[in-house]
DOVO-411414 format. One record per residue: residue number from 1; residue in three letters; x, y, z of N, C-alpha, C, O in turn. Coordinates in nm, 3 decimals. Example, Ala and Ser with C-alpha at 12.3 -4.5 7.8 and 13.67 -1.06 7.14 Angstrom:
# DOVO-411414
ATOM, n, res, n_px, n_py, n_pz, ca_px, ca_py, ca_pz, c_px, c_py, c_pz, o_px, o_py, o_pz
ATOM, 1, ALA, 1.319, -0.569, 0.780, 1.230, -0.450, 0.780, 1.320, -0.330, 0.780, 1.424, -0.332, 0.846 $
ATOM, 2, SER, 1.285, -0.225, 0.708, 1.367, -0.106, 0.714, 1.290, 0.003, 0.787, 1.341, 0.114, 0.804 $
***
This chain:
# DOVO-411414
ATOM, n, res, n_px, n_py, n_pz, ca_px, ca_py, ca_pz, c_px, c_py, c_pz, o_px, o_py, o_pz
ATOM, 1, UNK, 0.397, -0.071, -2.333, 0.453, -0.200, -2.296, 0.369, -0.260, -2.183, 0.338, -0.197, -2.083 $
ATOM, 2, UNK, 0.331, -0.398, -2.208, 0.242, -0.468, -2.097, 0.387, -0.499, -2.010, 0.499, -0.530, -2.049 $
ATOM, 3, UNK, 0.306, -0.468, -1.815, 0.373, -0.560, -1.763, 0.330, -0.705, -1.730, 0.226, -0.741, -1.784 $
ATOM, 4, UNK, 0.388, -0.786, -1.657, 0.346, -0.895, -1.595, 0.327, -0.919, -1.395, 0.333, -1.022, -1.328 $
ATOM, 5, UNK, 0.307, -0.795, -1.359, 0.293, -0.826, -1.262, 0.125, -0.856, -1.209, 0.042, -0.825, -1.295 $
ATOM, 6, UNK, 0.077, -0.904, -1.097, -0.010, -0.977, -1.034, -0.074, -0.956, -0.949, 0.005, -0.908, -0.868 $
ATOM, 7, UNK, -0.194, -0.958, -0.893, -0.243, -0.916, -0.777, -0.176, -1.025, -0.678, -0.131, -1.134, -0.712 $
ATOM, 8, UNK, -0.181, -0.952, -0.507, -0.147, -1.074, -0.469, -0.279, -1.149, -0.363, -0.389, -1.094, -0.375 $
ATOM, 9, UNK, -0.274, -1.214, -0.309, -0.407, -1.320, -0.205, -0.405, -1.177, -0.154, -0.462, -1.090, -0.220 $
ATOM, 10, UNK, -0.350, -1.150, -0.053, -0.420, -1.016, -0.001, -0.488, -0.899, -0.091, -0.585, -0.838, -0.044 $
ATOM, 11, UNK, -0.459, -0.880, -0.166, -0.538, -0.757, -0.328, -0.636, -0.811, -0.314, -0.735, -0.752, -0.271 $
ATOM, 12, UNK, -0.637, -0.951, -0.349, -0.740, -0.995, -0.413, -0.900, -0.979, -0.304, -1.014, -0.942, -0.332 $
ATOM, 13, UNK, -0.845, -1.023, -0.188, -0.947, -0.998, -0.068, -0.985, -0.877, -0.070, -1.100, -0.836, -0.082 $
ATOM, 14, UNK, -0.899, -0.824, -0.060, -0.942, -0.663, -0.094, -1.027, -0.589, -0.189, -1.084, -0.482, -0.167 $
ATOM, 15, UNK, -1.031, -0.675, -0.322, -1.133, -0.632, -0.412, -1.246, -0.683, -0.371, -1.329, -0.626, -0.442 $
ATOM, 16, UNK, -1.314, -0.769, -0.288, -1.441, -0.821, -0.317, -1.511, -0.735, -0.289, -1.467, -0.653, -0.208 $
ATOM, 17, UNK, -1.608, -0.722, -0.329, -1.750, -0.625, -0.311, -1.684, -0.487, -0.398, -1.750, -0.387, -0.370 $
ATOM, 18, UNK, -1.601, -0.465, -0.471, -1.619, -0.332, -0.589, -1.657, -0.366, -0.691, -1.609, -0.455, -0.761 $
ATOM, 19, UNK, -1.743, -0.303, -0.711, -1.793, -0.248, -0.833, -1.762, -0.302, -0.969, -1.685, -0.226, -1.028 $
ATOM, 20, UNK, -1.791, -0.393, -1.029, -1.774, -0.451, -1.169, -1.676, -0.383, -1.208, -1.559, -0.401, -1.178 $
ATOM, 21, UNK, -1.739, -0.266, -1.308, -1.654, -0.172, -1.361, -1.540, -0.120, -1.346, -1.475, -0.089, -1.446 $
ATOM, 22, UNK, -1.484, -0.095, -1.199, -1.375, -0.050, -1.117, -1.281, -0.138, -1.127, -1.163, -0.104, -1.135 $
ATOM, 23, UNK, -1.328, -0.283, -1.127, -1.206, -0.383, -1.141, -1.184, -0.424, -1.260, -1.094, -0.508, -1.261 $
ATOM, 24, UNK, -1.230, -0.400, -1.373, -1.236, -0.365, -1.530, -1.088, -0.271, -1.522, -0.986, -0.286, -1.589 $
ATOM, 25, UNK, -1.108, -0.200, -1.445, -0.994, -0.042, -1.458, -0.904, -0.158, -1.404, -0.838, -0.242, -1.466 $
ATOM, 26, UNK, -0.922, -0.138, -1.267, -0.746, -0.152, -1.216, -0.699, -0.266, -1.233, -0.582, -0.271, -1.195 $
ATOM, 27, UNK, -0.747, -0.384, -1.283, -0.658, -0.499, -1.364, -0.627, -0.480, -1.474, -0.539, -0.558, -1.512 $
ATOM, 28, UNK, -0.680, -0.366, -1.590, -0.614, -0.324, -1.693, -0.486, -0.230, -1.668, -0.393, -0.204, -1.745 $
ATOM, 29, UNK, -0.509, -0.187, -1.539, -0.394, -0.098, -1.504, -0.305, -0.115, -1.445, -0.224, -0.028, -1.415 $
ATOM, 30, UNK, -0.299, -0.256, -1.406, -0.235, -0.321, -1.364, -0.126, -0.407, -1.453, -0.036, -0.472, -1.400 $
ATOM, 31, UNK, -0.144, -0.399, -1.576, -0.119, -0.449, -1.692, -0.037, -0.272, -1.762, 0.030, -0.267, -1.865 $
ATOM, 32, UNK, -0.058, -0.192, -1.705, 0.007, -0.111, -1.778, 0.113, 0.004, -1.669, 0.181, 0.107, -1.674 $
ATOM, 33, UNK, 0.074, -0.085, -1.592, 0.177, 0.018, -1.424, 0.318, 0.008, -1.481, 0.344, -0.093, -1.546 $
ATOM, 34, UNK, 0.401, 0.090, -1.466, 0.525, 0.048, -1.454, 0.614, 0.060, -1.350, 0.736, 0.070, -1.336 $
ATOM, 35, UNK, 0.489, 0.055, -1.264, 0.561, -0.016, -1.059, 0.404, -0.072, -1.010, 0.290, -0.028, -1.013 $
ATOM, 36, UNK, 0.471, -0.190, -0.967, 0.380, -0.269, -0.909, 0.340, -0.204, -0.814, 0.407, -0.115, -0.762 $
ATOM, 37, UNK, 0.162, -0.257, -0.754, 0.120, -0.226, -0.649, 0.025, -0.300, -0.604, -0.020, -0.387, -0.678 $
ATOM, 38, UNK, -0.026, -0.283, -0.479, -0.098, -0.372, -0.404, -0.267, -0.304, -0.382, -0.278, -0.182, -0.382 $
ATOM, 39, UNK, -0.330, -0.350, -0.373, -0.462, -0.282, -0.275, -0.487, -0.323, -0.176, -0.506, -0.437, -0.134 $
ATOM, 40, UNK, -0.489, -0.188, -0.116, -0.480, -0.152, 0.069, -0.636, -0.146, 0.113, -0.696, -0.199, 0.206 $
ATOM, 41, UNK, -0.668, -0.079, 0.030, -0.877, -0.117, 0.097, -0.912, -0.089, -0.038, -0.854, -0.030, -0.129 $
ATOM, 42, UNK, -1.075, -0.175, -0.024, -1.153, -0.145, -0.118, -1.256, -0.111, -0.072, -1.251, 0.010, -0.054 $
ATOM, 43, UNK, -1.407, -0.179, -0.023, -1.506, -0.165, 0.051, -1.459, -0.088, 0.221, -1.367, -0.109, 0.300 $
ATOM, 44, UNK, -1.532, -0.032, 0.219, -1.552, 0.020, 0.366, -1.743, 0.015, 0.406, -1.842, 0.030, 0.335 $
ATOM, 45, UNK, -1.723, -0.014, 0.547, -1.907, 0.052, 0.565, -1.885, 0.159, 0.639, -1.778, 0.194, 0.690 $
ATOM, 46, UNK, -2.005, 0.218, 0.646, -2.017, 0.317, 0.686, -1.991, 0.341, 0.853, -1.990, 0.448, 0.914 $
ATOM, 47, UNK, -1.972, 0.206, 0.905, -1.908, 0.272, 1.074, -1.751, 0.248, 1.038, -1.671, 0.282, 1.124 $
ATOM, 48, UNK, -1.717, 0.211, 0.956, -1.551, 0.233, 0.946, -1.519, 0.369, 0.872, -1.417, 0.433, 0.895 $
ATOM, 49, UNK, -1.588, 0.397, 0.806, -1.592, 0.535, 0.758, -1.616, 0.656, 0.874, -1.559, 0.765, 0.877 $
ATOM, 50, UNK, -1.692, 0.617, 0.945, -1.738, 0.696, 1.050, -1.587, 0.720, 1.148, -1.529, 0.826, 1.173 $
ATOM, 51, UNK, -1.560, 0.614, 1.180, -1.443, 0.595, 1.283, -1.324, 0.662, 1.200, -1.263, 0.753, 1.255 $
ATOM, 52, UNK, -1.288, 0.624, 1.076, -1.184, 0.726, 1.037, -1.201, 0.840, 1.012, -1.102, 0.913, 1.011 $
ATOM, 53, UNK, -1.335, 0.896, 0.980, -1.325, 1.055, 0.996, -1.317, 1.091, 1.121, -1.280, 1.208, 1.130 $
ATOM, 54, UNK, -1.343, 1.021, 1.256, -1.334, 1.042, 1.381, -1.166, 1.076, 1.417, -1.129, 1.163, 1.495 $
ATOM, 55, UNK, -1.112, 1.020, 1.368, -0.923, 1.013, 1.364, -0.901, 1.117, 1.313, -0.913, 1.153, 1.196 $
ATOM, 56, UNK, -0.847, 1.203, 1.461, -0.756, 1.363, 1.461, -0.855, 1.448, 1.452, -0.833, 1.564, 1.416 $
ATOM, 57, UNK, -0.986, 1.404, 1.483, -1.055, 1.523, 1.504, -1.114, 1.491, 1.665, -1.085, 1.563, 1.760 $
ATOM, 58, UNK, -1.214, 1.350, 1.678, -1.214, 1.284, 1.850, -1.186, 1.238, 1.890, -1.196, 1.243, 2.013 $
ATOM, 59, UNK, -1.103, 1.119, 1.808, -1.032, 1.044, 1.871, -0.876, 1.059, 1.796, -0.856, 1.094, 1.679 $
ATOM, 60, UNK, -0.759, 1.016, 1.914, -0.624, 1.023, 1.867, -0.584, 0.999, 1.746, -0.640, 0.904, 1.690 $
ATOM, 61, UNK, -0.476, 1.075, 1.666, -0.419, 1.028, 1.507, -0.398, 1.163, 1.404, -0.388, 1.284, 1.424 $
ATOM, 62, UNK, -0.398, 1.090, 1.303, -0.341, 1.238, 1.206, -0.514, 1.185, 1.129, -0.552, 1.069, 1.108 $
ATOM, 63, UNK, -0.590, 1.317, 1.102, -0.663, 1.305, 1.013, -0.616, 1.241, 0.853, -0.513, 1.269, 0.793 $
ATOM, 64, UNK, -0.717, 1.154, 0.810, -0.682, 1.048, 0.721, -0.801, 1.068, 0.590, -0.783, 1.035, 0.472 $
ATOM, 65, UNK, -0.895, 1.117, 0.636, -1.029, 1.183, 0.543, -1.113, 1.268, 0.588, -1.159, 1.292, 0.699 $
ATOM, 66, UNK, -1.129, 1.318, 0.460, -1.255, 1.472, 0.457, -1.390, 1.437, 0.484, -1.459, 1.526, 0.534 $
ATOM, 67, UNK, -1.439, 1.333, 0.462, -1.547, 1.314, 0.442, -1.597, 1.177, 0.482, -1.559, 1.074, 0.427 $
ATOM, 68, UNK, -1.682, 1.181, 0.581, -1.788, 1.052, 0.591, -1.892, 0.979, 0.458, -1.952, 0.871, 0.455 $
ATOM, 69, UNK, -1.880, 1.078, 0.366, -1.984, 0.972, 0.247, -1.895, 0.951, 0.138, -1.898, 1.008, 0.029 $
ATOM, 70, UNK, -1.799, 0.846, 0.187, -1.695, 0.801, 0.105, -1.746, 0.743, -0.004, -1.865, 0.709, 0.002 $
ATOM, 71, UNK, -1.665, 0.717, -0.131, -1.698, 0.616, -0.247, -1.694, 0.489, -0.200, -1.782, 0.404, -0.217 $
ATOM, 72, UNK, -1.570, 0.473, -0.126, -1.568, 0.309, -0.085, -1.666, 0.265, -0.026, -1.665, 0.147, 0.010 $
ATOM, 73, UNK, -1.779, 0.352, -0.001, -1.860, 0.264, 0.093, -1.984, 0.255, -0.038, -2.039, 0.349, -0.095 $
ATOM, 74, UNK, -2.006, 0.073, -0.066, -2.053, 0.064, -0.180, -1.969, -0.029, -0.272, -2.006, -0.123, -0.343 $
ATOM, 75, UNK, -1.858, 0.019, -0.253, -1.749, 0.006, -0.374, -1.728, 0.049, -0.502, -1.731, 0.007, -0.618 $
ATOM, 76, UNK, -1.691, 0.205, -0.402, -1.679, 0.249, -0.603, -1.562, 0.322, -0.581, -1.571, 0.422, -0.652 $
ATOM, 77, UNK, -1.447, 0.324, -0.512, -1.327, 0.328, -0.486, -1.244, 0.261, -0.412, -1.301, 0.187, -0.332 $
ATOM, 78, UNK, -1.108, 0.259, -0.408, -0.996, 0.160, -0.394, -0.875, 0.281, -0.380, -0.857, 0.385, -0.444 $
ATOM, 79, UNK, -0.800, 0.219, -0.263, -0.664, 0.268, -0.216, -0.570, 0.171, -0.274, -0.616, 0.057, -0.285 $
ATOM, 80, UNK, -0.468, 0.187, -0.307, -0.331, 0.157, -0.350, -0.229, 0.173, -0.296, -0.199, 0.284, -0.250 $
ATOM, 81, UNK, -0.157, 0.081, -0.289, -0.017, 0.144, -0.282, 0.127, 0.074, -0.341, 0.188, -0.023, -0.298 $
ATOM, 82, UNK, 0.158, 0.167, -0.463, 0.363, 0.135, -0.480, 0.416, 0.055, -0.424, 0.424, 0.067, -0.301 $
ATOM, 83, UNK, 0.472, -0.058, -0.487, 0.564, -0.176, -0.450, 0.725, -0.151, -0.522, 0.767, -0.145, -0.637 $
ATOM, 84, UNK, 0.786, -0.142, -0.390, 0.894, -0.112, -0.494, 1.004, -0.211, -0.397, 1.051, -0.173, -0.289 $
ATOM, 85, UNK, 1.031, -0.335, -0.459, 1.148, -0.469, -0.377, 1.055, -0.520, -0.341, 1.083, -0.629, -0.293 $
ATOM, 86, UNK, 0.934, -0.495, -0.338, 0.847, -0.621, -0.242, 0.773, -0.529, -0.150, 0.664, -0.579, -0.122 $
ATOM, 87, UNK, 0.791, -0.426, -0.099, 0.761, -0.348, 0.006, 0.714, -0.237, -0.016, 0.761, -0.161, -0.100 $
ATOM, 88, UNK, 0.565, -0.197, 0.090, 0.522, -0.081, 0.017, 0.589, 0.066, 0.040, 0.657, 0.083, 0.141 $
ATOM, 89, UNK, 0.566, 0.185, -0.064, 0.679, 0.254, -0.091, 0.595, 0.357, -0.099, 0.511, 0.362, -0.189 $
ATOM, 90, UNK, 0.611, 0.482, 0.020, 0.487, 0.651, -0.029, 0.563, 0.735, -0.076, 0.542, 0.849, -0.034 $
ATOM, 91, UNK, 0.699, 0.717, -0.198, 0.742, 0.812, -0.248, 0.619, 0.854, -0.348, 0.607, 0.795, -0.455 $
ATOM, 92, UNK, 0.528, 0.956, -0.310, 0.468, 0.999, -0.426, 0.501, 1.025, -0.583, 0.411, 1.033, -0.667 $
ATOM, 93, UNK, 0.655, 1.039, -0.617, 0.695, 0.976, -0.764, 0.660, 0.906, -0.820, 0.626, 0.919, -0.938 $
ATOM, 94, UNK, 0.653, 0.782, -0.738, 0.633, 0.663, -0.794, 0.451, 0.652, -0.849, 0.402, 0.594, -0.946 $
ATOM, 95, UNK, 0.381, 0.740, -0.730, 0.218, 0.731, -0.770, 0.178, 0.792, -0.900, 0.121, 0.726, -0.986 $
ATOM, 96, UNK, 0.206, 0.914, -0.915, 0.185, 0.935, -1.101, 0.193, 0.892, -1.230, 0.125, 0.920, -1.329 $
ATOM, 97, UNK, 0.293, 0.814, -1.210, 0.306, 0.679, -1.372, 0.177, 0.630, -1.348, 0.083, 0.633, -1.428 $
ATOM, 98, UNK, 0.178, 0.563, -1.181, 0.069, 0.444, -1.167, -0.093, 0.513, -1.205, -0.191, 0.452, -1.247 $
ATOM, 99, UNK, -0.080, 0.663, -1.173, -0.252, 0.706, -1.186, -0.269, 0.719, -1.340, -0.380, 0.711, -1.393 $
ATOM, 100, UNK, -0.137, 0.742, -1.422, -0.139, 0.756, -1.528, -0.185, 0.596, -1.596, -0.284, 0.583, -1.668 $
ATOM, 101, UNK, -0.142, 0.543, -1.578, -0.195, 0.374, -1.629, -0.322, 0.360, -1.584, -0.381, 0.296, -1.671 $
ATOM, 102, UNK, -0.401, 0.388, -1.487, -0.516, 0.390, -1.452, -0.629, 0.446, -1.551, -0.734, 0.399, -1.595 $
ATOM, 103, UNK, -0.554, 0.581, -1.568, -0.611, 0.699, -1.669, -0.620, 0.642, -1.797, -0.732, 0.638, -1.848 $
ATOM, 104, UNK, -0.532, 0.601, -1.855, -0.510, 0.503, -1.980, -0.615, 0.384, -1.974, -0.694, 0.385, -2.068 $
ATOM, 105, UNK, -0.635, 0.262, -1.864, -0.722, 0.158, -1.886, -0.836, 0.266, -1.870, -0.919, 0.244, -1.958 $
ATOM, 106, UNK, -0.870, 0.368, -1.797, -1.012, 0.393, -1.794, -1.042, 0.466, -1.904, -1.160, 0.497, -1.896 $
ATOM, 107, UNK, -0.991, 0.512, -2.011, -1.052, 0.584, -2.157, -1.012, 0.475, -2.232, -1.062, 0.482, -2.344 $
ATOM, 108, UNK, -0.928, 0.356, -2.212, -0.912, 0.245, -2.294, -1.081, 0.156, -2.286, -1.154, 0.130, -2.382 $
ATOM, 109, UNK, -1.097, 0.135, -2.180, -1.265, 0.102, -2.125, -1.332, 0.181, -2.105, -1.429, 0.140, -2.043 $
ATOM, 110, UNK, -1.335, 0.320, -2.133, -1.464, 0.399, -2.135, -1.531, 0.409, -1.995, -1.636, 0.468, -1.972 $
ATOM, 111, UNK, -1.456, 0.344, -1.910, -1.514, 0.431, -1.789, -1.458, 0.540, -1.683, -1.357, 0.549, -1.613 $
ATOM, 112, UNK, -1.501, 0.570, -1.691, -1.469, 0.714, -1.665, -1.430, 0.715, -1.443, -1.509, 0.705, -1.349 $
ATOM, 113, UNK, -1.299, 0.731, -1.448, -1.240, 0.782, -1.324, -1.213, 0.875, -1.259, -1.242, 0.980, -1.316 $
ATOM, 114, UNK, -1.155, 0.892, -1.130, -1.108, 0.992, -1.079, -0.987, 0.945, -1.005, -0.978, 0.837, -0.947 $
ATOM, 115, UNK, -0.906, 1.027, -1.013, -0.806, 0.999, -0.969, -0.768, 1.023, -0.844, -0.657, 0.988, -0.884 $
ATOM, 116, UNK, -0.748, 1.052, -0.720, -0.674, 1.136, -0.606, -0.557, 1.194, -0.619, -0.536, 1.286, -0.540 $
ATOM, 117, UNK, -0.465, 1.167, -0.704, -0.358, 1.237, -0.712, -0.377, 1.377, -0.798, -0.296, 1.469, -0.804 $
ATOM, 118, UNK, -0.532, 1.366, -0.877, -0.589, 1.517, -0.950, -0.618, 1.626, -0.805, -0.644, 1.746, -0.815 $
ATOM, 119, UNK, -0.609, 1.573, -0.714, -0.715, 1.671, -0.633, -0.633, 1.780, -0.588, -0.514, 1.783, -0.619 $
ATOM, 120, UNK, -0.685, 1.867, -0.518, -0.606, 1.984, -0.483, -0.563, 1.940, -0.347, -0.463, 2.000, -0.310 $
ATOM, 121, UNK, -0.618, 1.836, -0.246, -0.495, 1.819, -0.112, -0.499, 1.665, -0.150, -0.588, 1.594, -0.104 $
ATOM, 122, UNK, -0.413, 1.621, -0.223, -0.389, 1.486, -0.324, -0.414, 1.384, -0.226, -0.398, 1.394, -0.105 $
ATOM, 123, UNK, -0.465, 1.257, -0.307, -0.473, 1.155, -0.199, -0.447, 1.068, -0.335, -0.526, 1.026, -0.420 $
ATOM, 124, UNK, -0.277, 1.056, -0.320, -0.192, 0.964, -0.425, -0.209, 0.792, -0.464, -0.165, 0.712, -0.547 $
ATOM, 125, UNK, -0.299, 0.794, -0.349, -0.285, 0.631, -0.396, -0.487, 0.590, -0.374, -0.556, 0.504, -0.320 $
ATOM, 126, UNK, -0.505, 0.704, -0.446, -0.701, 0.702, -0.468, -0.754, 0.663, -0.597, -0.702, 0.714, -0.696 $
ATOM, 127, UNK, -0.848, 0.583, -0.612, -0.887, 0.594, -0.748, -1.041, 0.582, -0.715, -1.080, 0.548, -0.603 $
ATOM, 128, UNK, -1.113, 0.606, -0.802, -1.280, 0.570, -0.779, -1.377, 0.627, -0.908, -1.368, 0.729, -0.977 $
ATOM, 129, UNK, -1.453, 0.537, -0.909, -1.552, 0.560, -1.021, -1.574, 0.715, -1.027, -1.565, 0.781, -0.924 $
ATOM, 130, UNK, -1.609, 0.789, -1.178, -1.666, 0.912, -1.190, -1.844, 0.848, -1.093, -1.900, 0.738, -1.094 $
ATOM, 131, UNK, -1.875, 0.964, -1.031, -1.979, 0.971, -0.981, -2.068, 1.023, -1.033, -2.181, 1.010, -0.986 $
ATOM, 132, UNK, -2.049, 1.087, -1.131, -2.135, 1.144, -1.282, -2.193, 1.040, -1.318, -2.313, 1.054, -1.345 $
ATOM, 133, UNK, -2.146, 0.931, -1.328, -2.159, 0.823, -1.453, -2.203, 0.692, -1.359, -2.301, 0.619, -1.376 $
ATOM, 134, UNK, -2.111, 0.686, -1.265, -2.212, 0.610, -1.158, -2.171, 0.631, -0.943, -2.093, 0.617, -0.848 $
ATOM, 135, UNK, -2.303, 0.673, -0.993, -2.377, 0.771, -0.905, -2.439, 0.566, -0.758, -2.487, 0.452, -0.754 $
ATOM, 136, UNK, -2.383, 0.666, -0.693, -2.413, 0.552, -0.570, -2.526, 0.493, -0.571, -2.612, 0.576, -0.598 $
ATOM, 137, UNK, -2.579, 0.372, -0.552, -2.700, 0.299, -0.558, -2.774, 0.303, -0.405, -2.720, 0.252, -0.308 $
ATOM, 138, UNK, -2.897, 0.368, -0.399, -2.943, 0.375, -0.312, -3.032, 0.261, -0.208, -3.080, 0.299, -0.102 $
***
């Protein structure tokens, strides 16, 4: 069943600078969510990357990422998050339908994803290009 929900002005800012392909996925998956959601980042550079791996390790906070050579930097991943009344929602329940619709537009389009909610310390509201298939541009 298609839904009808929408990106909103803020999503939309949020996508600029990803990756052709990536927004191929999550507007098809967006079309097949059955809970709306928003995007929370897309692009990062590499001193914002820097500064959040800095968080809970030198400077104050709860660590937030593993790794300084993020996908987003580039744009070949995108954070999400569950709308549920209007408001965003981290019952992780709700993130599995949504990675599942993701999973669906990306073998519906042949390109090939990853999910965060596959990983072994989950990061539920992750998605990003297979890096097999495309591999960061230098």
């Amino acid at each position: 069943m298609l839904m009808t929900f929408r990106f909103s002005k803020n999503s939309i800012e949020k996508l600029k600078g990803v990756h052709p392909a990536l927004l191929l996925v999550i507007s098809r998956a967006l079309l097949y969510s059955p809970t709306d959601f928003s995007i929370v980042q897309g692009v990062r550079t590499q001193a914002y990357q820097d500064d959040l791996y800095a968080q809970g390790r030198t400077k104050p906070g709860n660590i937030v990422t593993q790794t300084r050579d993020s996908r987003h930097i580039g744009g070949y991943a995108i954070d999400f998050a569950c709308l549920k009344d209007g408001a965003i929602n981290w019952d992780t329940s709700l993130y599995v339908p949504v990675a599942s619709a993701f999973k669906k537009a990306s073998l519906e389009l042949n390109i090939p994803i990853v999910c965060g909610a596959d990983w072994k310390f989950a990061d539920f509201g992750h998605i990003e290009l297979d890096a097999t298939f495309y591999p960061k541009e230098t």
